[in-house]
C-alpha positions as semicolon CSV with decimal commas, in nm:
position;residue;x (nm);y (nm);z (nm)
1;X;-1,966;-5,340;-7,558
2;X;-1,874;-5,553;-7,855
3;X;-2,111;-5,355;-8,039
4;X;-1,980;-5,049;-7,985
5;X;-2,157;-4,700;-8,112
6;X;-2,381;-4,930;-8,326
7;X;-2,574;-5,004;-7,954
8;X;-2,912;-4,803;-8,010
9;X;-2,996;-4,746;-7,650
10;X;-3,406;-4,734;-7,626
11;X;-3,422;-4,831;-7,253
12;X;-3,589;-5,155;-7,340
13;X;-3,542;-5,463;-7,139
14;X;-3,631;-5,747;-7,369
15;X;-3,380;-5,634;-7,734
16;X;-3,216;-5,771;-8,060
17;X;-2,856;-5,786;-7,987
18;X;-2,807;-5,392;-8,120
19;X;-3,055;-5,311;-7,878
20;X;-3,326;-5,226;-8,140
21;X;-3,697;-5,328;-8,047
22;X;-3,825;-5,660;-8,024
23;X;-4,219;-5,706;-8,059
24;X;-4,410;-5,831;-7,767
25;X;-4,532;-6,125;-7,884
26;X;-4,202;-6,273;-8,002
27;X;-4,102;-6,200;-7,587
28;X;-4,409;-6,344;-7,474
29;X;-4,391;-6,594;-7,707
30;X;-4,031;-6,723;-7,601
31;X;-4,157;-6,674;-7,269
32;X;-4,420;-6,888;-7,289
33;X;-4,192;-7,153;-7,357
34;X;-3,938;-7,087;-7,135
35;X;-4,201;-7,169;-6,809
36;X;-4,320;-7,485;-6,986
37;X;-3,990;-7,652;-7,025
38;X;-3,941;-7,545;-6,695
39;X;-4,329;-7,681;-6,565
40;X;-4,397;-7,347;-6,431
41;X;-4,748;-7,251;-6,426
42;X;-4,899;-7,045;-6,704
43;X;-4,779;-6,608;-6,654
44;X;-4,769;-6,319;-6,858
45;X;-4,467;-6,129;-6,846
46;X;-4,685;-5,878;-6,700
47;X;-4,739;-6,086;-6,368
48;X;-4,423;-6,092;-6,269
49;X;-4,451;-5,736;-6,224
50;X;-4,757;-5,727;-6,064
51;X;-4,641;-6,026;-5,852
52;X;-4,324;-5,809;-5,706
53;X;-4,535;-5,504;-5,658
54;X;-4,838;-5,684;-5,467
55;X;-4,512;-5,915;-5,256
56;X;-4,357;-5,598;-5,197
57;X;-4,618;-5,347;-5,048
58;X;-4,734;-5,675;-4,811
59;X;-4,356;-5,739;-4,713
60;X;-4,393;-5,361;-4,559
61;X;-4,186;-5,213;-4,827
62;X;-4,254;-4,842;-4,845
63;X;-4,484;-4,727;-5,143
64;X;-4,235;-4,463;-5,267
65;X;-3,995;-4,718;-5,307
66;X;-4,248;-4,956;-5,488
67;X;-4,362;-4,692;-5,710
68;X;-4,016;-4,574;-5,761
69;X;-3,909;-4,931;-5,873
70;X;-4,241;-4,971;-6,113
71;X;-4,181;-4,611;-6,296
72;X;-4,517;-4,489;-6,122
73;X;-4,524;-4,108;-6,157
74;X;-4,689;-4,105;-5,820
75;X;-4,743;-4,284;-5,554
76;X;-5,147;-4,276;-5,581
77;X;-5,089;-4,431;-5,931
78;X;-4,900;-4,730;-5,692
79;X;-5,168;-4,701;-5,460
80;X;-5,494;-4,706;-5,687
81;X;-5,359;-5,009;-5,878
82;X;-5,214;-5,231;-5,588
83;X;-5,383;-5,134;-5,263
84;X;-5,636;-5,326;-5,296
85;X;-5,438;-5,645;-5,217
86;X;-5,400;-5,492;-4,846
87;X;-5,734;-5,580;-4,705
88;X;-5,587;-5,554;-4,371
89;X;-5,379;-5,225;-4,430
90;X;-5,600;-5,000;-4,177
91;X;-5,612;-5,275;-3,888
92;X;-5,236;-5,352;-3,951
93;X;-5,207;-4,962;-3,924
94;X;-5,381;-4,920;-3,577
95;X;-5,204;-5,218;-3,409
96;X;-4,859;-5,051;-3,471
97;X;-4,960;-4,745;-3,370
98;X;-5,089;-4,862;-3,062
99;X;-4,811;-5,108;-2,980
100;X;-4,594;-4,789;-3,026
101;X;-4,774;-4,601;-2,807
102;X;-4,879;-4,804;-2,537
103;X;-4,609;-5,101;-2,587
104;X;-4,871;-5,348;-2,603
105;X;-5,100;-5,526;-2,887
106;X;-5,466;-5,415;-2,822
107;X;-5,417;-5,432;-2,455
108;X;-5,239;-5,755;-2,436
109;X;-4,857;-5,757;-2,380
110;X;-4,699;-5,693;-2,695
111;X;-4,430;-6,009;-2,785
């Protein structure tokens, strides 16, 4: 606000103060440095976001939301990159659908 019609909005996260680009490496850079004063382990920028997407398809999130919060044009973009951290996707699948149907866990009472 305190810069007024001088703000050059480019949609970027990571600016200079007028909004204008910043390059990568000076954000990965300060980054960098950031998690070793704080003893974090080593992480691109990048990971964070492929941290949240891979946390957020296992937490049961829907995939239109995920892609939806990544800027995926699709869903099979989300899918192709992240599904693959959902080894158990297809038997997680069938168990609800049979505790839905039959109100039990693969025969056994459903808790």
């Amino acid at each position: 606000m305190r810069i007024g019609d001088t703000w050059l909005d480019t949609g970027l996260v990571f600016t200079h103060i007028d909004g204008s680009h910043l390059h990568p490496r000076l954000v990965s850079s300060w980054f960098a440095q950031f998690a070793r004063d704080a003893g974090l382990p080593r992480i691109r920028v990048r990971g964070f976001r492929h941290s949240h997407a891979t946390a957020a398809l296992i937490a049961g999130i829907p995939t239109k939301v995920v892609s939806e919060r990544l800027g995926h044009v699709s869903t099979a973009i989300t899918l192709d990159k992240y599904s693959h951290v959902l080894p158990n996707m297809q038997e997680d699948t069938a168990e609800e659908v049979v505790r839905m149907i039959l109100g039990t866990r693969w025969g056994a009472p459903f808790p």
